[in-house]
N, C-alpha and C positions, 0 to 999 in steps of 0.2 A: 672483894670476892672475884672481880674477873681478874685482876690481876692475877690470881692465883691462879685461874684457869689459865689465862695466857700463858704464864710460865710455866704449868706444865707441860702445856703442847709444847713449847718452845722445848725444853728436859726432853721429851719424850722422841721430838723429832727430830735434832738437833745431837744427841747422845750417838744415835749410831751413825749417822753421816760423819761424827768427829773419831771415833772408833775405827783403825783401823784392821781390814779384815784379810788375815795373812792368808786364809784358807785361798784365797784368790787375787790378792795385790803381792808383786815383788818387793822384795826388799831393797832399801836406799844404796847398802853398798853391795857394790855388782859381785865383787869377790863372796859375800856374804850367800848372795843369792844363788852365786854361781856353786856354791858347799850346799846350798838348801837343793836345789836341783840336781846334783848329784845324788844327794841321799835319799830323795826320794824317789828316786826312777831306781834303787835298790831297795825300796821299800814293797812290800807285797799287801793291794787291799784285801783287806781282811774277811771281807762280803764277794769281792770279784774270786780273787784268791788266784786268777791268771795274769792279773793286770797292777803296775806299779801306781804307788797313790798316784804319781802325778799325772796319769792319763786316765783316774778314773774318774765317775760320775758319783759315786755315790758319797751317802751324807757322813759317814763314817772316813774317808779316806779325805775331806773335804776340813772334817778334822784334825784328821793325823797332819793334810800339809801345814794347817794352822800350828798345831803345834810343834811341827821343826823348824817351821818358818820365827814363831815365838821366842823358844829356844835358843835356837844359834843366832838372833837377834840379842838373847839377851849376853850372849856372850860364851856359849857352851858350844864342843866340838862337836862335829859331825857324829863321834864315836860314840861321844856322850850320851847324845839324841839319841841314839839306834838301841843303846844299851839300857835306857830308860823307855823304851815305845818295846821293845824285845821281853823287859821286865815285865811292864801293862798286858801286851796280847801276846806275846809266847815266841820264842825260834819260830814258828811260819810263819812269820810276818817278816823277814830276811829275808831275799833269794838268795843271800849268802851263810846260812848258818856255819857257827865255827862247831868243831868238833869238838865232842866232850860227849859222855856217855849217854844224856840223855836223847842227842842225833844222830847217834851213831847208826841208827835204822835208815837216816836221809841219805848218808853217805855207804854203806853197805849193801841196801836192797837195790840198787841200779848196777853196781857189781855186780852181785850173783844172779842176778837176770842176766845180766849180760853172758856171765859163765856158763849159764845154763840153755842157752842159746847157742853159745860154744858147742857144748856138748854136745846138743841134738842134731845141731848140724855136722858135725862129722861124723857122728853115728849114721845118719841119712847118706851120708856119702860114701863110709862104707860098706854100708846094707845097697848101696846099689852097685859100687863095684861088683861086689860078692854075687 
């Protein structure tokens, strides 16, 4: 009977110390690491929603580095990753969304703001010549 006990605490305490935790340890190879750090300072947390996983705090983004860190560990590209984590929580989760009809709102309404800024300013300008 204590032996069993024993080895559980042993199982128990022993299990995560051998478990390594990507959300916050680098990867072995630096080239590897050096692709996971990229893609994550292009990555958008999903709760911050101003801030790339890899400077945020929260327990959700702490996730996501785990799982690119996982992933292109286990042998998948950067693009792979992005387009499986894009699949899971949507285009805002890119600061680079590609175009295709469903973003075409990310990529158009900073245009016509812009446009429309245009406008008014030169309207203002010639209602004050005037």
């Amino acid at each position: 009977m204590m032996r069993q006990v024993l080895l559980s605490i042993f199982l128990l305490t022993a299990a995560p110390l051998a478990a390594q935790d990507y959300a916050h340890e680098a990867l072995a190879d630096p080239a590897q690491e050096a692709a996971a750090i990229e893609l994550m300072d292009s990555l958008r947390c999903v709760v911050c929603q101003g801030q790339p996983i890899s400077g945020s705090n929260a327990d959700i983004a702490g996730d996501m580095r785990r799982i690119v860190r996982e992933r292109i560990a286990a042998g998948e590209s950067p693009e792979q990753v992005r387009e499986w984590l894009i699949t899971r929580y949507g285009d805002f989760v890119s600061f680079k969304p590609v175009v295709k009809p469903a973003t075409w709102g990310l990529w158009l309404v900073p245009l016509a703001a812009l446009l429309l800024g245009l406008v008014l300013v030169s309207r203002r300008v010639r209602l004050r010549r005037n």
